[in-house]
N, CA, C and O atoms as a GROMACS GRO file, in nm:
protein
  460
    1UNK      N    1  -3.951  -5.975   3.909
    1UNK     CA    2  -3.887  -5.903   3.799
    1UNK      C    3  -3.895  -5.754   3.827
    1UNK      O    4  -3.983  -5.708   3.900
    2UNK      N    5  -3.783  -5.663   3.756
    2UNK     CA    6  -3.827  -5.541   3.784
    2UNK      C    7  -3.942  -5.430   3.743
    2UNK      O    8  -3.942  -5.317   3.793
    3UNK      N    9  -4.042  -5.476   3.645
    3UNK     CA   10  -4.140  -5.434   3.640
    3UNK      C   11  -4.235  -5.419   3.740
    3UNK      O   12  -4.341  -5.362   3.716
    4UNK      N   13  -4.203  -5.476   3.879
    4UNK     CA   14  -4.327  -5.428   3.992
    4UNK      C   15  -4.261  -5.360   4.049
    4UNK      O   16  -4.145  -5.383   4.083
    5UNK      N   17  -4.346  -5.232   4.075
    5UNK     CA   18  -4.327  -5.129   4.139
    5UNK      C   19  -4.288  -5.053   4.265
    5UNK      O   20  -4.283  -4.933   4.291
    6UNK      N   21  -4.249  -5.216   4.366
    6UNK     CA   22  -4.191  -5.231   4.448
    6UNK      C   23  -4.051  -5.262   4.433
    6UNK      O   24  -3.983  -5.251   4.534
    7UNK      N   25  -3.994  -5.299   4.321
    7UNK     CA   26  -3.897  -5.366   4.284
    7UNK      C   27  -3.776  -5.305   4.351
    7UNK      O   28  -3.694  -5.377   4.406
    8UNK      N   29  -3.762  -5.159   4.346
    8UNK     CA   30  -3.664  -5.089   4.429
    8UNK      C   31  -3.680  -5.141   4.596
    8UNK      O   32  -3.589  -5.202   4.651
    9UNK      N   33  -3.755  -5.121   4.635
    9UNK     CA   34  -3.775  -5.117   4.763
    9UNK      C   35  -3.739  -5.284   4.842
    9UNK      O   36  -3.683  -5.304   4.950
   10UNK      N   37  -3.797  -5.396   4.734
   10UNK     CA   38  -3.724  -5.512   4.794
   10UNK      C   39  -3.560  -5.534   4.744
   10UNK      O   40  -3.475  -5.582   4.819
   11UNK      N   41  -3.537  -5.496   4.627
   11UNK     CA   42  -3.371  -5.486   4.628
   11UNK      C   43  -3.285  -5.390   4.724
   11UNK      O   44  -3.162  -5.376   4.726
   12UNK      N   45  -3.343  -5.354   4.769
   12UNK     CA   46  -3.299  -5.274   4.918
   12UNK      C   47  -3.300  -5.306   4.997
   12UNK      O   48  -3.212  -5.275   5.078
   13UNK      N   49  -3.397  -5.384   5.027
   13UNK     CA   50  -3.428  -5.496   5.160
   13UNK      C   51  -3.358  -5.606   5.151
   13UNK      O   52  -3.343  -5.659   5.261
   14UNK      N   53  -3.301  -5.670   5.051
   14UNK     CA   54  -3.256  -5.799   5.003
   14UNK      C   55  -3.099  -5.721   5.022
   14UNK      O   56  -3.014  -5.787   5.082
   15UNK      N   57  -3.078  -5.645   4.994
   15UNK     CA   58  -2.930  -5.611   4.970
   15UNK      C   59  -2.860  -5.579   5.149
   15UNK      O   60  -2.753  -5.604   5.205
   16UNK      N   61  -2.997  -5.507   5.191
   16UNK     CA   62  -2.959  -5.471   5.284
   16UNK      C   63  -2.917  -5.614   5.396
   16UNK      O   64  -2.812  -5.633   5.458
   17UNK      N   65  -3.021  -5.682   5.390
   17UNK     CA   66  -3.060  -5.820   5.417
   17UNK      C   67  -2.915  -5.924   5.427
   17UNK      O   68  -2.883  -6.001   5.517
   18UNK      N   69  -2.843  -5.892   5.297
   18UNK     CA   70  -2.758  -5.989   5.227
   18UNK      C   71  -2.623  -5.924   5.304
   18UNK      O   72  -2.533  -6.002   5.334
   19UNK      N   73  -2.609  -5.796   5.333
   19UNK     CA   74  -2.474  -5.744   5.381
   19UNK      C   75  -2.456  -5.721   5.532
   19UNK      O   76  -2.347  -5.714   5.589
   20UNK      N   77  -2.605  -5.706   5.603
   20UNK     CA   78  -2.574  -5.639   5.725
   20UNK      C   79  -2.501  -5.740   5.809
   20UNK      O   80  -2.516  -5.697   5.923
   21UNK      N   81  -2.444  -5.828   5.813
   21UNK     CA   82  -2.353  -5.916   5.895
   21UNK      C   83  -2.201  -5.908   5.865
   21UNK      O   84  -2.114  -5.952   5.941
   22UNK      N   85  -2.172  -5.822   5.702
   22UNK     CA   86  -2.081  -5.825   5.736
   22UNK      C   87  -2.037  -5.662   5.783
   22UNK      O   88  -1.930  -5.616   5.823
   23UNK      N   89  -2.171  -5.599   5.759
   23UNK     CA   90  -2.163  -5.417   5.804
   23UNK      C   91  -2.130  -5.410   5.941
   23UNK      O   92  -2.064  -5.322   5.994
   24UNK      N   93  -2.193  -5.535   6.011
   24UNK     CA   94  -2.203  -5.547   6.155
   24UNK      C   95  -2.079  -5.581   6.197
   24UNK      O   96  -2.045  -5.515   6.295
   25UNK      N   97  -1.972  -5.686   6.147
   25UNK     CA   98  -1.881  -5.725   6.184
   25UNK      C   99  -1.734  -5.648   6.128
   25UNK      O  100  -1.629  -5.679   6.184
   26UNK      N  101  -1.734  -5.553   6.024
   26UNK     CA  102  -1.659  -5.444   6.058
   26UNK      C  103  -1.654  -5.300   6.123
   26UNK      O  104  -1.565  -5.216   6.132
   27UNK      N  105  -1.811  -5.305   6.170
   27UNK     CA  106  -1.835  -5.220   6.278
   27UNK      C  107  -1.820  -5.260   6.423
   27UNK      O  108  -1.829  -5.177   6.514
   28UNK      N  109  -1.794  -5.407   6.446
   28UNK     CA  110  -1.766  -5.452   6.575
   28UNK      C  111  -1.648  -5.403   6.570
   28UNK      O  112  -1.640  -5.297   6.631
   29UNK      N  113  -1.505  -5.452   6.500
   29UNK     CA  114  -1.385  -5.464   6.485
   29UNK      C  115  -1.346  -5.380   6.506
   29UNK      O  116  -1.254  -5.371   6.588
   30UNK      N  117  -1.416  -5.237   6.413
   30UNK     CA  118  -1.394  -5.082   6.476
   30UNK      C  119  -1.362  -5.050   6.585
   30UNK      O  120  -1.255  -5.010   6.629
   31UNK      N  121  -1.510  -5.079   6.656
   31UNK     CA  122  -1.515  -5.048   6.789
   31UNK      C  123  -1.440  -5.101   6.898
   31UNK      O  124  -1.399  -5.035   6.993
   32UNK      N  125  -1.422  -5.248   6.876
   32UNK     CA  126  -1.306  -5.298   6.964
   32UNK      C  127  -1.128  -5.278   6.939
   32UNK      O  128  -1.043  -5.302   7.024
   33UNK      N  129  -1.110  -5.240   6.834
   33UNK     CA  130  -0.971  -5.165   6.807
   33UNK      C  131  -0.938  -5.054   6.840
   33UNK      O  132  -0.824  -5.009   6.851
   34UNK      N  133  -1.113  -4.966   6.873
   34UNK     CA  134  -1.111  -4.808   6.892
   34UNK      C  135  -1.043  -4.718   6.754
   34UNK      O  136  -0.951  -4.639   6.777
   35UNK      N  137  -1.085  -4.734   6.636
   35UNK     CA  138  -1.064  -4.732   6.486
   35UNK      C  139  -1.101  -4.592   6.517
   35UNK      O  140  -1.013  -4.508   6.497
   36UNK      N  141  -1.244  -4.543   6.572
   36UNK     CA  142  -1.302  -4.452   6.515
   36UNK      C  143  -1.351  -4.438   6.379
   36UNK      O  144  -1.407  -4.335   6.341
   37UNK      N  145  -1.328  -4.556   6.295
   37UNK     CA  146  -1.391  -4.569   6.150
   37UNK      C  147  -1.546  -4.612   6.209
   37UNK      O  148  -1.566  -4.667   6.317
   38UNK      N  149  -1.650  -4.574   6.114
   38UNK     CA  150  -1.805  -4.620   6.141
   38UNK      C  151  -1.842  -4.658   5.981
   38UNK      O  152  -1.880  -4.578   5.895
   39UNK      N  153  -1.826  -4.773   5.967
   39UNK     CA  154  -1.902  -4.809   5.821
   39UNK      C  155  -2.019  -4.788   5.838
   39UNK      O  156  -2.085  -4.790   5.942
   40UNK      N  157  -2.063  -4.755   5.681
   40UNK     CA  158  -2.202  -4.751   5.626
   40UNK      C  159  -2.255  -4.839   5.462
   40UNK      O  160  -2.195  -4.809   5.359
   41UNK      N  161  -2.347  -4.924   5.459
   41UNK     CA  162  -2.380  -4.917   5.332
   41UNK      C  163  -2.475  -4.851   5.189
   41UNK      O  164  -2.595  -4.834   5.206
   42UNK      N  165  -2.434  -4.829   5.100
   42UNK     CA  166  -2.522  -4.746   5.020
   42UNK      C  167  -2.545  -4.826   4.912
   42UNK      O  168  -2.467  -4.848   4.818
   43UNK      N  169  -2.636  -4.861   4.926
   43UNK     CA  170  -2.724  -4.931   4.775
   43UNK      C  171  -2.736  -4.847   4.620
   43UNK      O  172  -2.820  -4.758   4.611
   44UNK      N  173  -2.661  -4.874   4.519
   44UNK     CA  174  -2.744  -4.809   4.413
   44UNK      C  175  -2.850  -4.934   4.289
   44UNK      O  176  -2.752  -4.994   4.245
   45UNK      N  177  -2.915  -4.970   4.250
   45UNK     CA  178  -3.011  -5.034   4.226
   45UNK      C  179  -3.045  -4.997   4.127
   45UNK      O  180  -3.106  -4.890   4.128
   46UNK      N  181  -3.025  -5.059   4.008
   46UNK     CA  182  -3.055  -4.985   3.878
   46UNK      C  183  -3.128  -5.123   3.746
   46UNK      O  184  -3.066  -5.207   3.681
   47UNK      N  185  -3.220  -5.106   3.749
   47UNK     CA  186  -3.301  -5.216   3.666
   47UNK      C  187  -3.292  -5.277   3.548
   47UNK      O  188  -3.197  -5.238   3.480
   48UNK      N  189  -3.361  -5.363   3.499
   48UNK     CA  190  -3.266  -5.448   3.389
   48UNK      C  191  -3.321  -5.391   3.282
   48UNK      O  192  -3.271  -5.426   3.175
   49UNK      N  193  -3.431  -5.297   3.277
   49UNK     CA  194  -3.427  -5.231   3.150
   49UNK      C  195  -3.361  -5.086   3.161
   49UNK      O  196  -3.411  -4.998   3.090
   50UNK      N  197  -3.269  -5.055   3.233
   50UNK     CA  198  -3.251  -4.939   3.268
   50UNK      C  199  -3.252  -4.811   3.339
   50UNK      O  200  -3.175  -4.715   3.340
   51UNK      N  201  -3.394  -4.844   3.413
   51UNK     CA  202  -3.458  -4.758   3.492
   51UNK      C  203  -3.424  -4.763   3.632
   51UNK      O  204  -3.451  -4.874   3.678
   52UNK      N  205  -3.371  -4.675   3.725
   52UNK     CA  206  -3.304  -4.598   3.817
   52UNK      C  207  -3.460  -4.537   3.932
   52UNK      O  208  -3.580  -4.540   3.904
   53UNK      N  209  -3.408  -4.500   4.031
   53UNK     CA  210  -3.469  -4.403   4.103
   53UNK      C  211  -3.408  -4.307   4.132
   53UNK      O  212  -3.356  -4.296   4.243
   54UNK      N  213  -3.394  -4.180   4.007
   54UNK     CA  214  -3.331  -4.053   3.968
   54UNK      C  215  -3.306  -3.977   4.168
   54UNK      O  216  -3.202  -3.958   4.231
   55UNK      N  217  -3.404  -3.961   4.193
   55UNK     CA  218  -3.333  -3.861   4.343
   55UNK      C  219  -3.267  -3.937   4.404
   55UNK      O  220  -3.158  -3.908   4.452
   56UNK      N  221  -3.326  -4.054   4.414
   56UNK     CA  222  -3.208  -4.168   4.520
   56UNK      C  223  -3.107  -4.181   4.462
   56UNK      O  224  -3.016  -4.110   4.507
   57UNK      N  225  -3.075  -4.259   4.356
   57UNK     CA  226  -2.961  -4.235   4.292
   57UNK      C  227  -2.866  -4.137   4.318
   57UNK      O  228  -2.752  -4.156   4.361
   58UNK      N  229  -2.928  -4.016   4.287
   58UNK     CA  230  -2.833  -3.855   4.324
   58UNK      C  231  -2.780  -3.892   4.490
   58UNK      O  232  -2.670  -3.922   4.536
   59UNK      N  233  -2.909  -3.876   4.550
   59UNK     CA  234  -2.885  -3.849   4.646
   59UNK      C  235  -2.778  -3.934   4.703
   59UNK      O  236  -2.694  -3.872   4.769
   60UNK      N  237  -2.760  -4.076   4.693
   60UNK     CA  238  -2.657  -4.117   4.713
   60UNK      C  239  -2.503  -4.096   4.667
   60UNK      O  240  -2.393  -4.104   4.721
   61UNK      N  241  -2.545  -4.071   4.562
   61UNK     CA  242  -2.412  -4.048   4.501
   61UNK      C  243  -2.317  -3.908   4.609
   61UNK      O  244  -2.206  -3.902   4.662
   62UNK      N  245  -2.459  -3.797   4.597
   62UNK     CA  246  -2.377  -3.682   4.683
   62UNK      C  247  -2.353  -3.747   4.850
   62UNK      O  248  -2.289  -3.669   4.920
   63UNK      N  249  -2.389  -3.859   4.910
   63UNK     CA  250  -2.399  -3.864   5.020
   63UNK      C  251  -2.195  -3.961   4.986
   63UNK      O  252  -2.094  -3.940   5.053
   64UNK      N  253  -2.208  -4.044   4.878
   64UNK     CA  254  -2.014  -4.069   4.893
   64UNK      C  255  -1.915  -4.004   4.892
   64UNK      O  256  -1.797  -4.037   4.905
   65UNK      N  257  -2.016  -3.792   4.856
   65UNK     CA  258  -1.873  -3.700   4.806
   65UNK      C  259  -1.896  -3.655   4.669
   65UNK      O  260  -1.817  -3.572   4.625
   66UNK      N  261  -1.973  -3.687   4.607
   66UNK     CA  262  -1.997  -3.614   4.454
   66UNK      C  263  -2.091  -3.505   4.446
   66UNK      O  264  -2.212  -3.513   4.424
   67UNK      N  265  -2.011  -3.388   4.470
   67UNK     CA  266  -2.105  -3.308   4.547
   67UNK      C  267  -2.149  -3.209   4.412
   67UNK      O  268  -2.224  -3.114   4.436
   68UNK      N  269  -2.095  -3.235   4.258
   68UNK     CA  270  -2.120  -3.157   4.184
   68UNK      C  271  -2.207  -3.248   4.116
   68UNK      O  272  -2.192  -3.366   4.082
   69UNK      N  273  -2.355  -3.122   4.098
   69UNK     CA  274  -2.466  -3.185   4.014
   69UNK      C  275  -2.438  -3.226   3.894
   69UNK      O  276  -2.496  -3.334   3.880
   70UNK      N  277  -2.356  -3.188   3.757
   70UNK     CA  278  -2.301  -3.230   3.678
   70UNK      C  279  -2.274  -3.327   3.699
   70UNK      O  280  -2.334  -3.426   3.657
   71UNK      N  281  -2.143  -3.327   3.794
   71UNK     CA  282  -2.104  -3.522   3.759
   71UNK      C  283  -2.172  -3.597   3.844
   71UNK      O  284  -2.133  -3.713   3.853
   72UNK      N  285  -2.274  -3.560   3.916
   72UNK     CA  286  -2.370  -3.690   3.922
   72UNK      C  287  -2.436  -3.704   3.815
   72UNK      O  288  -2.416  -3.822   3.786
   73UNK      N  289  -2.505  -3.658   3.733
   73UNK     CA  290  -2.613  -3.630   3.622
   73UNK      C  291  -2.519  -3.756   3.530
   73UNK      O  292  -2.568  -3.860   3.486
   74UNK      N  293  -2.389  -3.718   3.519
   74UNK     CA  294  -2.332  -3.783   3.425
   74UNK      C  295  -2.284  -3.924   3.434
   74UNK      O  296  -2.274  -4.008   3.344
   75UNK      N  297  -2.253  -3.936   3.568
   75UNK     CA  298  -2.247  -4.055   3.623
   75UNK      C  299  -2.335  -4.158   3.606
   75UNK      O  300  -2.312  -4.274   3.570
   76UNK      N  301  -2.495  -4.074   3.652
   76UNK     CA  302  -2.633  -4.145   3.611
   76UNK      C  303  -2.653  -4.179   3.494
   76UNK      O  304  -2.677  -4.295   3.461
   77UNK      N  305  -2.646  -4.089   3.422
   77UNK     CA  306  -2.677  -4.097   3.220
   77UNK      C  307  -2.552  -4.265   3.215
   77UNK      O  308  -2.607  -4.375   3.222
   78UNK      N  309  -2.475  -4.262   3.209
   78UNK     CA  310  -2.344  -4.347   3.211
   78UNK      C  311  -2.383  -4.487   3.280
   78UNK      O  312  -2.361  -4.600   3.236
   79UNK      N  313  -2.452  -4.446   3.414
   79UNK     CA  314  -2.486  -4.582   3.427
   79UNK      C  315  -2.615  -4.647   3.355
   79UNK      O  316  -2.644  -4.759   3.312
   80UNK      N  317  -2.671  -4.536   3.362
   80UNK     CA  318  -2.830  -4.617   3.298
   80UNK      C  319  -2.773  -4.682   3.076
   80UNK      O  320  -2.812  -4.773   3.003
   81UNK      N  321  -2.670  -4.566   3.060
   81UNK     CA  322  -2.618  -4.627   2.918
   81UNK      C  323  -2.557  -4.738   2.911
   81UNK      O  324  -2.581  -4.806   2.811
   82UNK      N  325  -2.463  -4.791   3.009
   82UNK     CA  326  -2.394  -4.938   3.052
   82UNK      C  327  -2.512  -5.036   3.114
   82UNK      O  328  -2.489  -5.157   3.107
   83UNK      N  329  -2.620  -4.998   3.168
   83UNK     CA  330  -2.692  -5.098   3.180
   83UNK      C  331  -2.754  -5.129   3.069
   83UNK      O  332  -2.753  -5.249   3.040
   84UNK      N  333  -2.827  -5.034   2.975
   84UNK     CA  334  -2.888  -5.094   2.819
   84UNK      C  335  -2.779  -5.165   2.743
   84UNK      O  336  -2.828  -5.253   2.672
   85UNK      N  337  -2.645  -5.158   2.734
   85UNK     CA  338  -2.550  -5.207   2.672
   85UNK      C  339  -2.534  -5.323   2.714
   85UNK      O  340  -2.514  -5.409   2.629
   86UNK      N  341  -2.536  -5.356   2.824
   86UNK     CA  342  -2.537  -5.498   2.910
   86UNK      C  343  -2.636  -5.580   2.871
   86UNK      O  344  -2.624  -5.701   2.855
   87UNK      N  345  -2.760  -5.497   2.851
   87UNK     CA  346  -2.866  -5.601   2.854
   87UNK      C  347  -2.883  -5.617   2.678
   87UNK      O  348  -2.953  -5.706   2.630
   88UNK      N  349  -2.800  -5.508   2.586
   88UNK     CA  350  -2.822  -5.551   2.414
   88UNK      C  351  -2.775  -5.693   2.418
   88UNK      O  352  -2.830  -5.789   2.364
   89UNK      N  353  -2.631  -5.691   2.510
   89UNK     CA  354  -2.542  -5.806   2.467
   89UNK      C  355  -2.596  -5.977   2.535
   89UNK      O  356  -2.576  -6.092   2.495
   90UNK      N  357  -2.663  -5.927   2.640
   90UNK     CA  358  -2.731  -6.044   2.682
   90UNK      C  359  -2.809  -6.118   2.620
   90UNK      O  360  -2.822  -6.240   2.631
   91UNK      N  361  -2.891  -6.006   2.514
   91UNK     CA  362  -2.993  -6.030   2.434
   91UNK      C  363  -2.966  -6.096   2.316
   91UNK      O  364  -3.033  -6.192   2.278
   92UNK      N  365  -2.855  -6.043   2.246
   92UNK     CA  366  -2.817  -6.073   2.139
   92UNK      C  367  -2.725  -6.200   2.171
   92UNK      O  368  -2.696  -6.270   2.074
   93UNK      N  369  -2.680  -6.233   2.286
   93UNK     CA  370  -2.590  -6.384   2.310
   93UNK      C  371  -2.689  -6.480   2.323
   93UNK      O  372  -2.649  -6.597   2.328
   94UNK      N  373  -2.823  -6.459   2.330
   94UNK     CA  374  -2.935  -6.527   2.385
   94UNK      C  375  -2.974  -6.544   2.243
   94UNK      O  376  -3.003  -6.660   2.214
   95UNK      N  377  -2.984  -6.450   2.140
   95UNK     CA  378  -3.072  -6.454   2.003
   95UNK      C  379  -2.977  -6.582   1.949
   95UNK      O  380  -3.027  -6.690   1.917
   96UNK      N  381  -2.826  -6.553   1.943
   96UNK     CA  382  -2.746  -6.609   1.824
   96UNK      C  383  -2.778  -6.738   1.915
   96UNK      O  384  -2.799  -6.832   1.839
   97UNK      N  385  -2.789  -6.777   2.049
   97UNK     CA  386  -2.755  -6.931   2.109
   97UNK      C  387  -2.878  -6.983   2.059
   97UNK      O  388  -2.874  -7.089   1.998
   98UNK      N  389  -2.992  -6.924   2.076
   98UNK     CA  390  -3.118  -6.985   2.014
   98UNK      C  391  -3.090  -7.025   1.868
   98UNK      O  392  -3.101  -7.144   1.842
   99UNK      N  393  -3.057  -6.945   1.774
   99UNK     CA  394  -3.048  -6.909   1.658
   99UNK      C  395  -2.943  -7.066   1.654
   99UNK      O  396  -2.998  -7.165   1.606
  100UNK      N  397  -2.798  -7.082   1.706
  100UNK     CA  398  -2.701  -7.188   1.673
  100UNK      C  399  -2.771  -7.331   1.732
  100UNK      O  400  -2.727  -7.434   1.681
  101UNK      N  401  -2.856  -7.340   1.815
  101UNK     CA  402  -2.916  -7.462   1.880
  101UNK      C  403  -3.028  -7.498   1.762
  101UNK      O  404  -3.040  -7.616   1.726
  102UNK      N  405  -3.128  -7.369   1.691
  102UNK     CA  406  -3.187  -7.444   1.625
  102UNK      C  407  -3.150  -7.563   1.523
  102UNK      O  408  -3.183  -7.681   1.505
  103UNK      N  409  -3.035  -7.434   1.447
  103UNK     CA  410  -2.946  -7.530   1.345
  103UNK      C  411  -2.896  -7.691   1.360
  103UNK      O  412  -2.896  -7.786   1.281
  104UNK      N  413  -2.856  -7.674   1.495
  104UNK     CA  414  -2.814  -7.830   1.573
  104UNK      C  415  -2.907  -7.918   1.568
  104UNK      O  416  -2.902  -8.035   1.532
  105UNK      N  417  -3.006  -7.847   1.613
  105UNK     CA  418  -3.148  -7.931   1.634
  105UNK      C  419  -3.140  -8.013   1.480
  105UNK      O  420  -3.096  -8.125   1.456
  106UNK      N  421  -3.188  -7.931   1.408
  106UNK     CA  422  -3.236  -7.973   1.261
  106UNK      C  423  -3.171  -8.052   1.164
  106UNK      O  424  -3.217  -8.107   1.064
  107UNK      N  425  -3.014  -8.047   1.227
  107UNK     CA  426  -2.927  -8.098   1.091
  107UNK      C  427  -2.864  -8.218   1.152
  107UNK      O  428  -2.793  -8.303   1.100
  108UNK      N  429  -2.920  -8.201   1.317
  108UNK     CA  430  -2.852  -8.392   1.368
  108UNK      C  431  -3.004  -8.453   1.338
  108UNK      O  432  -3.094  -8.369   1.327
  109UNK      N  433  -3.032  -8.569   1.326
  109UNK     CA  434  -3.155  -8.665   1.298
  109UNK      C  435  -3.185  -8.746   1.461
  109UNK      O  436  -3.295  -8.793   1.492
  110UNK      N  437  -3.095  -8.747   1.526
  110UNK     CA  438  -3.136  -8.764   1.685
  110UNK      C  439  -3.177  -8.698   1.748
  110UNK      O  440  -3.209  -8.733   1.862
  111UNK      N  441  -3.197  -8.557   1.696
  111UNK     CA  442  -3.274  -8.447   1.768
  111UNK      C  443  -3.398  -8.452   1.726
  111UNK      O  444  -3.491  -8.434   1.805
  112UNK      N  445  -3.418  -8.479   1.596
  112UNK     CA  446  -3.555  -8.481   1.505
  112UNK      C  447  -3.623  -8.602   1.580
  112UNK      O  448  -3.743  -8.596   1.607
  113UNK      N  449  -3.563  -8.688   1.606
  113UNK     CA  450  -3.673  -8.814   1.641
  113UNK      C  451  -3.675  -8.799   1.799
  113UNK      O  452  -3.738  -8.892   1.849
  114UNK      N  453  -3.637  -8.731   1.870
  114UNK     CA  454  -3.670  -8.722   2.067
  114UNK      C  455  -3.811  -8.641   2.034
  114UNK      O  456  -3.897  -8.624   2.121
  115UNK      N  457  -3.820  -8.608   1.939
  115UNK     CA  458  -3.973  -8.448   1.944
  115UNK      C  459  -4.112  -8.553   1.968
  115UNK      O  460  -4.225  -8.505   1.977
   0.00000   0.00000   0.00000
């Protein structure tokens, strides 16, 4: 979960882990077409309660071209606000399904007698 404090560092490893075959195989293609294109991948990693790694974050962002501190700042604020929004609605689809299953439970009598 993302509460251990490594949590960035293996979603980086895992991500990295999960893509480099296909980083590898449009960097072959490059090279044998003579593209002169050189892919790269950039991880951004942002946790399920919200929480970011503020310089990395930036720093990536300026490394795609967002070279004004403003709209990274804002970009960040924006994402870390769409991730709490993500996770209200998860929460609250999770409260009402609990909430509609109890009802089910209680008011069929074949549920009452499996307990």
């Amino acid at each position: 979960m993302d509460t251990n404090d490594d949590y960035a560092e293996k979603k980086e490893q895992d991500k990295n882990d999960k893509y480099s075959f296909h980083l590898d195989f449009i960097n072959h293609l490059s090279n044998r077409e003579k593209s002169g294109w050189k892919a790269s991948q950039t991880n951004f990693t942002t946790r399920v309660r919200g929480s970011l790694h503020i310089n990395q974050f930036l720093t990536r962002l300026e490394s795609l071209g967002v070279k004004n501190k403003k709209t990274r700042e804002a970009i960040r604020n924006r994402t870390v606000q769409k991730t709490f929004s993500m996770s209200d609605m998860i929460l609250q689809f999770l409260f009402y399904r609990t909430k509609l299953q109890d009802r089910m439970d209680t008011s069929n009598p074949t549920h009452r007698n499996r307990q």
